[in-house]
C-alpha positions, 0 to 999 in steps of 0.5 A: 487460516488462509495461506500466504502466497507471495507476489510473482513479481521477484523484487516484490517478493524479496522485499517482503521477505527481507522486511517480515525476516529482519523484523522491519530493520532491513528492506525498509526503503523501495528499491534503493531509492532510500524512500521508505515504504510499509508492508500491507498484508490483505486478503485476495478477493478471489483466493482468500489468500494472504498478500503482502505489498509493498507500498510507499509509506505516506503518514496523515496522522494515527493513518496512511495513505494508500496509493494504487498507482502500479506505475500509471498502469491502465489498470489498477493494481490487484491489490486495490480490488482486495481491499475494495473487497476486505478491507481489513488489513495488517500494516507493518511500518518497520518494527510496528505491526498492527491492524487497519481498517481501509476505506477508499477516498471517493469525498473529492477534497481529503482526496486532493489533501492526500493526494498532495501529500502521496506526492509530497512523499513520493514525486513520481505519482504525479507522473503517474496520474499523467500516464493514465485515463484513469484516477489512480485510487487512494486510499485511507489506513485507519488503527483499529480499536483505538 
């Protein structure tokens, strides 16, 4: 069994814990911001190691759209590369925990569709994809064996 190693980023870090500790009834929402996000646990495509991030959470149907906007960095977030490299993950929304199967959007209109809604949820990415030459990355989170 891998080990769990938690962000370096303190808010990232507290907010996993406090959502995984209250079972998925506290720390729900980013950061104050009253937005609701889901904790995805993946695997490091270096380590092996267990991560867990906070995303935002943005539903399509049974599925979730995963945004890899780390602000309009230049780059991607570490996190984009684990699941280009093992895409198998756990989703945690709130008291739900299951696994998922995620597959990067590359067809150019579902990536326009959830794009609209990623921003319908979270306005900010919008912003995002202006601060940055490259195309931020989305992604699909699909149950598992259903």
């Amino acid at each position: 069994m891998a080990e769990y190693v938690p962000s370096p980023r303190d808010w990232v870090r507290e907010q996993v814990e406090l959502y995984e500790s209250s079972g998925g009834t506290k720390g729900t929402t980013l950061r104050d911001t009253g937005l609701p996000v889901i904790i995805v646990t993946h695997t490091g495509n270096k380590t092996g190691a267990i991560r867990k991030t906070p995303l935002m959470r943005v539903k399509d149907g049974n599925g979730y759209v995963l945004v890899g906007s780390q602000g309009g960095a230049p780059k991607d977030p570490v996190w984009v590369h684990n699941l280009r490299a093992n895409p198998r993950v756990e989703l945690r929304d709130e008291t739900v925990v299951r696994p998922m199967q995620v597959r990067e959007v590359k067809d150019k209109a579902e990536r326009d569709r959830l794009w609209t809604l990623a921003v319908a949820a979270f306005p900010p990415y919008a912003d995002y994809q202006t601060k940055t030459a490259r195309q931020i990355p989305v992604f699909v989170a699909e149950p598992v064996g259903r």
